[in-house]
N, C-alpha and C positions, 0 to 999 in steps of 0.2 A: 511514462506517467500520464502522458496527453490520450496516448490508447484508454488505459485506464480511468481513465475521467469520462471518457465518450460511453465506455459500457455502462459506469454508474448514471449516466444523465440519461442515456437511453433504457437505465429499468427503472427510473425516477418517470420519466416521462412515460412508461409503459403502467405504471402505478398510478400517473395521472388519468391518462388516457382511462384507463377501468374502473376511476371514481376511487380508488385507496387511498391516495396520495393528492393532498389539496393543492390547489394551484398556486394559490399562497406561498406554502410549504415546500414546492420545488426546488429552492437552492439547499433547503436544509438535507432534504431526502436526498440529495445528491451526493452531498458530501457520506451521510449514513451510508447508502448505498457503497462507495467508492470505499472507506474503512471499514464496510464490511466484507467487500471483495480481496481489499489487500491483504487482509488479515487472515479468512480464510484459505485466501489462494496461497500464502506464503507458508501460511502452518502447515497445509496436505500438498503440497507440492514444492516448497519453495521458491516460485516466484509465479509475478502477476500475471494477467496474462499481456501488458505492452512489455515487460522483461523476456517474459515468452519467446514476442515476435521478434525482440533485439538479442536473442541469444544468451542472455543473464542470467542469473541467480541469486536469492541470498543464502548466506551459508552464516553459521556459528564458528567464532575465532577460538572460542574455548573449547571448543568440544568437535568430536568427527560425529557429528549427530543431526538429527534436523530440526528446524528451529521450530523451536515449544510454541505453545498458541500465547499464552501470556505476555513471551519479547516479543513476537506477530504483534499484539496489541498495541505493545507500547511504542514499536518501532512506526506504526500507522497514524498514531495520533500524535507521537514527534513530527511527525512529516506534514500532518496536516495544522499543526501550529507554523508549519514554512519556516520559522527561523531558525529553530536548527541542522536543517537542509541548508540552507546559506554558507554554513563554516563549514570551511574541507582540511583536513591535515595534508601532510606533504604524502603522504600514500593516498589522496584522493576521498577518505568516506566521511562522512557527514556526519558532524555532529551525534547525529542521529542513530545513526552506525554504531557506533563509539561509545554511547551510551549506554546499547542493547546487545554489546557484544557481538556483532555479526559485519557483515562485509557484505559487498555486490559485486560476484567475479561471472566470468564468460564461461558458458556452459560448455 
């Protein structure tokens, strides 16, 4: 997740840097930036890319399928509310998870 925060601040601040994105506005564009990555990257590939580097994935519990852009959606902006990231069940997934029907296994 710390990966993935570093690439959305670094195209926030590349947005700065070229006059797009106001100075102001950089914590906001950051977070946009970072839920736009998650959700993207999870829907065409299934995970972000700091899951990437740790070997992860997310996967659908209901289905042998890959996860639709819609739970991508809502799974990024659970997580970017933080508290449902917080609660874990005794299988480990977050709230979050749990929600959106999907899981985080090793690739």
């Amino acid at each position: 997740m710390a990966a993935d925060w570093l690439v959305a601040y670094g195209l926030a601040g590349l947005g700065t840097a070229l006059g797009v994105v106001p100075l102001a506005l950089l914590d906001t564009a950051v977070l946009v930036f970072w839920f736009i990555l998650g959700t993207v990257a999870v829907w065409l590939f299934g995970f972000t890319p700091g899951q990437f580097m740790l070997g992860l994935m997310v996967v659908c519990v209901d289905r042998p399928a890959p996860v639709r852009l819609g739970r991508a959606a809502l799974r990024a902006a659970l997580i970017a509310t933080v508290i449902p990231a917080l609660f874990v069940d005794a299988d480990g997934r977050g709230l979050h998870d749990r929600l959106t029907g999907t899981a985080v296994l090793r690739r």
